[in-house]
C-alpha positions in Angstrom: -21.4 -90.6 16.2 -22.4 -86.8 14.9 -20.3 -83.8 15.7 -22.4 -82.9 18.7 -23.8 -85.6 20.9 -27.4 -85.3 21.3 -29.0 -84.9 24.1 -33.0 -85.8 24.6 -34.9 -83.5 28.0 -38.2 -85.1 29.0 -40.2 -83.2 31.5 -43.9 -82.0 31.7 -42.6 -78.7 32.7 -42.0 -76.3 30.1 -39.9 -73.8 32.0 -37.5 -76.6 32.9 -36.9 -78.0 29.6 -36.3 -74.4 28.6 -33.7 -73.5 31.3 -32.0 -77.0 30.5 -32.3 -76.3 27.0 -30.2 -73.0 27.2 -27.2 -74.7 29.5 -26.5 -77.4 26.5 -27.5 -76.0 23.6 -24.2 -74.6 22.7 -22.5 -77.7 22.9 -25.1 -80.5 22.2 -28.2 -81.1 20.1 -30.8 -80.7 22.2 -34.2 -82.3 21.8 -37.1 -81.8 24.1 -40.4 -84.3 24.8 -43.5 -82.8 27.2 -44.1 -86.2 28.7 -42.8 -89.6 28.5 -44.4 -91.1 26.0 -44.1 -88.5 23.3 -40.3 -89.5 24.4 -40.7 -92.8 23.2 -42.3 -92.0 20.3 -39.2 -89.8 19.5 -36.6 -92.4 20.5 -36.2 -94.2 16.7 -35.9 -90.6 14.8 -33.6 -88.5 17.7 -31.6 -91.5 18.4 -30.6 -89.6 21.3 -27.0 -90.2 23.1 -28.3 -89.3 26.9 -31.5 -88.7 28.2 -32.6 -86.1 31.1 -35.5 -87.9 32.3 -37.9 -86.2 34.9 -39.4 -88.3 37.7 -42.9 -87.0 38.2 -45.0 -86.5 35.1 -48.8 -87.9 33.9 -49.1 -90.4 32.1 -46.2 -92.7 32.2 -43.8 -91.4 35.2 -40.0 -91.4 34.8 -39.6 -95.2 36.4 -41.9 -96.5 33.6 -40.1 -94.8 30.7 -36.6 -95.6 32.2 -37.6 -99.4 32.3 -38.6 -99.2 28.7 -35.8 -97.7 27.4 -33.7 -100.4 29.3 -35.4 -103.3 28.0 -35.2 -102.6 24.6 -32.3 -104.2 22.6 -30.8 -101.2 21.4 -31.6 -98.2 23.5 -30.6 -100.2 26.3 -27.1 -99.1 26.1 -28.3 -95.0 26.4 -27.4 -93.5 29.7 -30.4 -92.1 31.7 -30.1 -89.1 34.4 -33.5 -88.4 36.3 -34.4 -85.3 37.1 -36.3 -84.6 40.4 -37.6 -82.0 42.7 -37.8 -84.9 45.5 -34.3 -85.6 46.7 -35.7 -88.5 49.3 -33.7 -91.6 49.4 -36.0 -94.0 48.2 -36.4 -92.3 44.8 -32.9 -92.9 44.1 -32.7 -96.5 45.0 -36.0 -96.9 42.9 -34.2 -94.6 40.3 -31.2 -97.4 40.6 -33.4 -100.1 40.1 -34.9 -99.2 36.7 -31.6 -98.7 35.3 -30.7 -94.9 35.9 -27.0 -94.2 35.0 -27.4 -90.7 37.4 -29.7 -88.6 39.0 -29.9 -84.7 39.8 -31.8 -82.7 42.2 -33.9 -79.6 40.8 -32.6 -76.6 39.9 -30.0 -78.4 38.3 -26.9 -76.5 38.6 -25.3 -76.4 35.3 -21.7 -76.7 37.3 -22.8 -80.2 38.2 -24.8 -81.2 35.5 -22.2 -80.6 32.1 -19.4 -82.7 33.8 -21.9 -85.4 34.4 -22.9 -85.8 30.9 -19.3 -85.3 29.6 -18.7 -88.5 32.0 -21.7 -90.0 30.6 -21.4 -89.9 27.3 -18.1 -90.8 27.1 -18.8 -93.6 28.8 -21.5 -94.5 26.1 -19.2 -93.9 23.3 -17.3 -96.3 24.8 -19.4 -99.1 25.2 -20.7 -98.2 21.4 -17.2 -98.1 20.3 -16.7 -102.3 22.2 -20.2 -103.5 20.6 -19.1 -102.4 17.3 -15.7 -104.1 17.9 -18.3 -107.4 19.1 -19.9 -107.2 15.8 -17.6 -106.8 13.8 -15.8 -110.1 15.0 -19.1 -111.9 15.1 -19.5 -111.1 11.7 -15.7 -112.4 11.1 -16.6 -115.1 12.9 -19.9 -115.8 11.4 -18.0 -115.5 7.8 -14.4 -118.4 9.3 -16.9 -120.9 10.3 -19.5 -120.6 7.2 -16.1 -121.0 5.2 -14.9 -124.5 7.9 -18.1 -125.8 6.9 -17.9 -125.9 4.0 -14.2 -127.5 3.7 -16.1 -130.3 6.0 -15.6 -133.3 3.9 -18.6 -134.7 2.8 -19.6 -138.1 3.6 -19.5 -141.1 1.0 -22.2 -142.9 -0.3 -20.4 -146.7 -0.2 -21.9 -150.3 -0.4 -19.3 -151.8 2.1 -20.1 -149.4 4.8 -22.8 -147.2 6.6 -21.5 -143.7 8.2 -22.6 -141.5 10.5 -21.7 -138.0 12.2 -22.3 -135.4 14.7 -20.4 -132.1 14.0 -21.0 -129.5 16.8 -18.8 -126.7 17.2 -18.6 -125.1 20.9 -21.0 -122.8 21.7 -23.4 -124.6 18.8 -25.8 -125.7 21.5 -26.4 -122.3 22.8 -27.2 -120.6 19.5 -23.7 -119.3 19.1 -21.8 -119.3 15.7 -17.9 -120.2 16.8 -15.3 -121.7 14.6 -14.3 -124.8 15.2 -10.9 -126.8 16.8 -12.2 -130.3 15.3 -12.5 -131.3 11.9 -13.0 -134.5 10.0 -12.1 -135.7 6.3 -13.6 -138.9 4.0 -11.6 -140.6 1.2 -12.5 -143.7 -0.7 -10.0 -145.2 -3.1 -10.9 -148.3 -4.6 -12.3 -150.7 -2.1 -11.0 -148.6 1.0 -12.3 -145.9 2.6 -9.7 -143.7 5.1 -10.8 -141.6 7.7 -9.3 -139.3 9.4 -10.3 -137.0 12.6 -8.6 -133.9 14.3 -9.0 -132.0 17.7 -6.7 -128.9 18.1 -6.1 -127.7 21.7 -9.0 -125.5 22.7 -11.7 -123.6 20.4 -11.8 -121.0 18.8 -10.0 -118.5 16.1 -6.7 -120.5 17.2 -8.0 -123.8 17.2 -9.4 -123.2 13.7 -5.8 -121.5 12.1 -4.5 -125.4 13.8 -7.4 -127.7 11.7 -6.7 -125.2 8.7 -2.7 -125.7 8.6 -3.7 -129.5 9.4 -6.2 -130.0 6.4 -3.2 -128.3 4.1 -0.6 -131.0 5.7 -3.4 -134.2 5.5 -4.0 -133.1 1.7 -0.2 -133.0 1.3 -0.1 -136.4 3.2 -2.6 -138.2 1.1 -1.7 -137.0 -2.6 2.0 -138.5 -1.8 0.1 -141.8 -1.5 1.7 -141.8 2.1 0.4 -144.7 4.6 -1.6 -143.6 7.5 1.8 -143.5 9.6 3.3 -141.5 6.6 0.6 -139.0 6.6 0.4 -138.6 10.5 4.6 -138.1 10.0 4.3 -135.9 7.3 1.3 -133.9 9.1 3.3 -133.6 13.0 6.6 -132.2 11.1 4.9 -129.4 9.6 2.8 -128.4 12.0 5.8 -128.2 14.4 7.1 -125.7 12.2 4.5 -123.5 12.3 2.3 -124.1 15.6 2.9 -121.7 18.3 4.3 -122.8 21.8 1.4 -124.9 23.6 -0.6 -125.6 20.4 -1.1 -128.8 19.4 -3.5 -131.6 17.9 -4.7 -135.1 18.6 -5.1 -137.5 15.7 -6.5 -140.7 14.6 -6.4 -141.7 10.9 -7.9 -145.4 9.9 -8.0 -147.1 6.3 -11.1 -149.4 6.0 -9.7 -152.3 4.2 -12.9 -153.6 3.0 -11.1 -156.5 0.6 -9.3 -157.4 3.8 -11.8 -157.1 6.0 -9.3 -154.7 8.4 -8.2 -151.3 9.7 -5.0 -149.7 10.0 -5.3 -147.3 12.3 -2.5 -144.5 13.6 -3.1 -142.5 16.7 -1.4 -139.3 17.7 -2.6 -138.8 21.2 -6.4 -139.1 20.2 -8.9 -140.5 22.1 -8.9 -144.6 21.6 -12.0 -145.4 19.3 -14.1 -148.3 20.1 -15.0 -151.0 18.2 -18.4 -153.1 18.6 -18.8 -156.3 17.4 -22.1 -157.8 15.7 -22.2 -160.0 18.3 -22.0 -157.2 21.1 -18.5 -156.9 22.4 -16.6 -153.6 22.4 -12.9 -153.3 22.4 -10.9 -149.8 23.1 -8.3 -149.4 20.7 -4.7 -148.5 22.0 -3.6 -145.3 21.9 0.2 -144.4 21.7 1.2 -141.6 20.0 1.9 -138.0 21.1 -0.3 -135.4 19.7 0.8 -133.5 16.7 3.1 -130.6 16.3 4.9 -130.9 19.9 8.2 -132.9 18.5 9.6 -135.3 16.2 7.8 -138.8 16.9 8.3 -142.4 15.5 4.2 -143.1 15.0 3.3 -146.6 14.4 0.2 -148.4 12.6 -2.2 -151.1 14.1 -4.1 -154.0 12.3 -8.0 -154.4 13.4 -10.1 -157.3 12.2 -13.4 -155.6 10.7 -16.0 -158.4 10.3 -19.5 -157.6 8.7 -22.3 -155.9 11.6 -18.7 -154.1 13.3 -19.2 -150.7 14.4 -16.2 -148.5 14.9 -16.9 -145.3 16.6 -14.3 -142.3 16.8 -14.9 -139.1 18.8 -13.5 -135.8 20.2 -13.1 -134.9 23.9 -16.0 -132.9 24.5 -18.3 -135.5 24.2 -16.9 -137.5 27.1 -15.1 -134.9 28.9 -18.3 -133.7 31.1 -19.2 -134.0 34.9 -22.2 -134.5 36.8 -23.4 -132.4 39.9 -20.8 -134.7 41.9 -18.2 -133.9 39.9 -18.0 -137.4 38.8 -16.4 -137.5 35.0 -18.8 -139.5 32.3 -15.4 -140.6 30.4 -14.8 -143.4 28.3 -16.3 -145.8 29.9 -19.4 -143.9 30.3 -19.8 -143.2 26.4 -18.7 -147.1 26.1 -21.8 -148.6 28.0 -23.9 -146.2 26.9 -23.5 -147.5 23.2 -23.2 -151.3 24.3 -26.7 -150.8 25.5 -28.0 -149.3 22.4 -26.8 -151.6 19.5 -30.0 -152.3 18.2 -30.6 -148.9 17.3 -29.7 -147.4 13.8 -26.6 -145.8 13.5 -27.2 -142.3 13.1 -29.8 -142.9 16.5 -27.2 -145.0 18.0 -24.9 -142.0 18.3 -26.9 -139.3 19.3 -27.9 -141.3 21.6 -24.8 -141.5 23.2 -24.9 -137.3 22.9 -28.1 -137.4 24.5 -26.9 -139.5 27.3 -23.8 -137.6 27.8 -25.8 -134.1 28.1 -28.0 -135.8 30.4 -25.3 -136.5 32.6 -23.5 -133.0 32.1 -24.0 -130.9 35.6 -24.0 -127.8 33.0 -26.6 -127.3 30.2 -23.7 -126.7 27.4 -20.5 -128.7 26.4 -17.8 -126.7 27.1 -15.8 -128.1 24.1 -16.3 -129.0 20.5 -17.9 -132.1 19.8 -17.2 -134.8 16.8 -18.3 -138.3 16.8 -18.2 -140.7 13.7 -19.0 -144.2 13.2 -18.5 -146.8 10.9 -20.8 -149.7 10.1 -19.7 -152.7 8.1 -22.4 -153.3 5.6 
């Protein structure tokens, strides 16, 4: 913002661009354009702050100029006041329509008109004053989640298993750029692989401090050589310490025992994976724990046979949370025939299918929450 605001006049009239001139010129910058589009050839190097706009005029007439400057990305935001001889009714509403922010009756009265441009342009300083603020956490936010992504583990390359993800943060399917309340994390030591996946309440700047303080406690976890109960444990008492009121996370964490053939699997108030046989059948593993970071909790482990063909699919929420134009909610048992139907696809297919099939069924266009899925193949 300069020291004066300035102030663009647009009218064919010479005489009024003059007398208009002389009321502002003391406290604004004052440009002046003969017709409308010499205006808009002026607009990139006056980068006015409010524009006096005259109705009648050859050419391109006020209404036409108005609705350009409106439509365009960043003059949008510049308040307009047309200027008219013709005080009927229908000018105004027409006036309205292309996006004036006021209008004034020739002779304009300079009693009338200086309070209306010191409303005015405070009011644009205003609104410049919020979008800067908007960009400025865009760009903070553009910055967090380049940073997320790049803690996301990255996925093994293992000859006892094929796996498979879909990471998509809120807002991702929209063209947005928000951090993220779910995050995932690979292991492999010796002939196991562990696996562990995270959904903090909500989405969002909070969501991401909870998977950040939950990534330092799972790293803490797993270099004590804790079992999956001991890191869950280890992760729910530190996060109690430092979570605020009403935060939390749900939890799974599974070791592939592929020696073994089995999983151990703890659950802190996650979602209950599934498990497809090879031969088709799908079982719903139990859920029992309470979600990390609320209060002290005995968790406790559970053995799964893994035979070679098993899938074992693990997920957030958002992808199953989602209603139809009934209201009806897809749920569990939705995403569970989906995939019993779809077995013969390839693993990386065979989940976004299930994606597909759950935004089908979605009464909105978006998923209103993040959305993880992994799965597991037994090669």
């Amino acid at each position: 913002m300069s020291a004066q605001p300035r102030i663009l006049i647009v009218d064919d009239e010479v005489i009024n661009r003059r007398i208009i001139q002389r009321m502002l010129e003391k406290k604004y910058q004052v440009f002046t354009a003969e017709n409308g589009r010499q205006a808009l050839e002026m607009m990139p190097q006056v980068e006015p702050d409010l524009i006096l706009l005259d109705i009648l005029m050859p050419d391109l007439d006020g209404f036409q100029v108005c609705e350009m400057i409106k439509e365009h990305k960043i003059w949008r935001f510049i308040p307009i006041i047309f200027l008219t001889a013709l005080g009927a009714k229908e000018n105004t509403d027409v006036a309205s329509a292309a996006g004036a922010d006021g209008f004034l009756e020739k002779p304009v009265d300079e009693a009338t008109l200086l309070p209306l441009l010191d409303f005015n342009l405070k009011m644009k300083f205003r609104v410049d004053h919020i979008r800067e603020l908007y960009y400025e956490l865009e760009n903070d936010q553009k910055i967090a989640r380049t940073s997320q992504d790049r803690l996301l583990s990255r996925i093994p390359q293992i000859p006892w298993a094929n796996i498979s993800t879909i990471y998509q943060p809120y807002g991702d399917d929209r063209g947005l750029n928000f951090v993220c309340g779910d995050f995932y994390d690979f292991r492999v030591s010796e002939n196991q692989l562990h696996v562990f996946l995270g959904d903090a309440t909500g989405h969002g700047t909070l969501a991401s401090f909870v998977t950040f303080m939950a990534r330092i406690a799972l790293q803490q976890g797993v270099m004590e050589n804790k079992s999956p109960s001991g890191v869950i444990c280890h992760m729910n008492e530190m996060l109690m310490k430092v979570l605020p009121d009403d935060c939390f996370m749900t939890a799974c964490y599974m070791v592939f025992d592929f020696d073994n053939n089995q999983i151990i699997q703890c659950n802190a108030g996650h979602p209950g994976p599934i498990c497809f046989s090879a031969a088709g059948s799908a079982i719903t593993v139990t859920t029992s724990g309470l979600p990390l970071g609320i209060m002290p909790f005995a968790y406790d482990e559970e053995k799964l046979p893994l035979g070679q063909g098993d899938r074992m699919l693990l997920y957030t929420d958002g992808l199953v949370e989602v209603a139809n134009a009934e209201d009806q909610l897809w749920g569990h048992e939705g995403l569970k025939n989906s995939l019993s139907t779809a077995l013969n696809l390839p693993l990386s297919q065979w989940i976004h299918h299930a994606l597909a099939t759950s935004r089908s069924f979605n009464a909105q266009s978006f998923f209103n929450d993040d959305v993880t899925v992994i799965a597991i193949e037994r090669a």
